[in-house]
C-alpha positions in Angstrom: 17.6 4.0 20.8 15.5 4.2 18.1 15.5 6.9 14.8 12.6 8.3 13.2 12.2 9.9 10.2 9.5 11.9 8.5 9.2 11.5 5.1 7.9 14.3 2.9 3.9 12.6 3.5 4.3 13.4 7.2 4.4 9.3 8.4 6.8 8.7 10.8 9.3 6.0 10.2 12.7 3.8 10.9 15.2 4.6 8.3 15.5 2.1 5.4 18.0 -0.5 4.4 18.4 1.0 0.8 18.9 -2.5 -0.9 16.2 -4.8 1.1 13.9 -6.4 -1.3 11.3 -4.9 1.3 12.1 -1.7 0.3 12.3 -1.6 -3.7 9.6 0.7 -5.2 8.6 0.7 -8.9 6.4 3.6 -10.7 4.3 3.5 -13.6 2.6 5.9 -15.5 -1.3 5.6 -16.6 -3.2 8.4 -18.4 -1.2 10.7 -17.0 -1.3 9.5 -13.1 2.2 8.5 -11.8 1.4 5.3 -9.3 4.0 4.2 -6.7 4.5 0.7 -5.8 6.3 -0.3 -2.6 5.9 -2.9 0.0 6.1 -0.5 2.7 5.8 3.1 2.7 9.3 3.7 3.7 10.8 3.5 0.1 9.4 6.8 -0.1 11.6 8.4 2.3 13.4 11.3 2.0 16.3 10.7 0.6 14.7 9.7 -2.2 15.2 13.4 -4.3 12.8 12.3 -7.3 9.2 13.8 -7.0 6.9 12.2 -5.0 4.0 10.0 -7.7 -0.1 11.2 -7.9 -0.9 7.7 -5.6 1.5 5.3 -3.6 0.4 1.9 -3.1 1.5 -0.3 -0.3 0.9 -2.9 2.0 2.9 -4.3 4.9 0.4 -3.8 7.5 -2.1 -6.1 6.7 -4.7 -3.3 7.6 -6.9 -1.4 4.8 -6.3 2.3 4.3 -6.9 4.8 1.9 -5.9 8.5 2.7 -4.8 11.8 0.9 -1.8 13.6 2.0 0.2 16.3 1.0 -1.6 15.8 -2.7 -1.0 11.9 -2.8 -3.5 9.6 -2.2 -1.8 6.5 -0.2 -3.7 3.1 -0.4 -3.0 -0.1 1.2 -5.5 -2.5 0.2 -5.3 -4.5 3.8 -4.9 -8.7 2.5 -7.4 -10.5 1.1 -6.8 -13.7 3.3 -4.8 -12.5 6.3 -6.7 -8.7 7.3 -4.5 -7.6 10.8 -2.9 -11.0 11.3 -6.1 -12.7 11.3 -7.1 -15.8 9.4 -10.3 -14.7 7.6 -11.5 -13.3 4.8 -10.2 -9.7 3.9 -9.9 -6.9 1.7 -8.5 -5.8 -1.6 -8.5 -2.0 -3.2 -9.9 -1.0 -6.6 -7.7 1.5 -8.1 -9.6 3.5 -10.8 -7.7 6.2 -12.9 -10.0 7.9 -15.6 -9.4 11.4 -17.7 -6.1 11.9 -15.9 -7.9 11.2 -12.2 -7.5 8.2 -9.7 -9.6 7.3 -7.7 -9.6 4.5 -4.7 -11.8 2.1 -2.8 -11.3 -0.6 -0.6 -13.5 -4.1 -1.2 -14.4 -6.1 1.6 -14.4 -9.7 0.5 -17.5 -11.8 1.5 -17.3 -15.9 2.1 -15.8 -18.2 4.3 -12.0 -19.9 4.5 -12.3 -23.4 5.4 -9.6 -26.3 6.5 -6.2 -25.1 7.2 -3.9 -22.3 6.1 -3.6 -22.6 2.2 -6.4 -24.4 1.5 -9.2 -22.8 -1.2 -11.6 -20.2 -0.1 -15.3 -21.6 0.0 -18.1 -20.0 -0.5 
């Protein structure tokens, strides 16, 4: 039987091994903006008691998404080389923060990847 838990942004989740490397978060300050960093959005669940930052960024998935919730704007740039478990060109995200604002996009990388799995991209 599985748990669920729904952390203050409203995403359903399994509870987190506190002390896997997957789940370590760091948070950094930049004009003003507080940016979370996480591998996966369950380090921000809610038993963490601190306040939540301005953006959380995270990947995981391997699937590009940039959404506002609850006052936080959650990005996950997708993978530049692996995009949903696929081996092609993918996407990154631009984070911009300006006059105490941030703002997201997500890039769609253009090209090809030849030969075999960590050889160079081509264009």
């Amino acid at each position: 039987m599985a748990f669920h838990y729904s952390n203050p942004l409203g995403i359903s989740l399994f509870p987190p091994a506190k002390h896997h490397p997957l789940f370590v978060k760091r948070q950094l300050n930049m004009e003003g903006i507080t940016i979370g960093l996480s591998h996966q959005w369950e380090a921000w669940y809610p038993g963490n008691q601190e306040k939540l930052p301005d953006v959380i960024v995270s990947g995981h998935l391997h699937k590009p998404s940039l959404e506002r919730r609850k006052g936080v704007l959650l990005v996950n740039p997708g993978s530049p080389t692996f995009p949903s478990y696929k081996y092609e060109l993918g996407t990154v995200a631009l984070l911009t923060v300006n006059d105490g604002k941030a703002k997201a996009q997500i890039i769609k990388l253009k090209g090809t990847i030849g030969g075999t799995a960590g050889s160079k991209i081509l264009r």
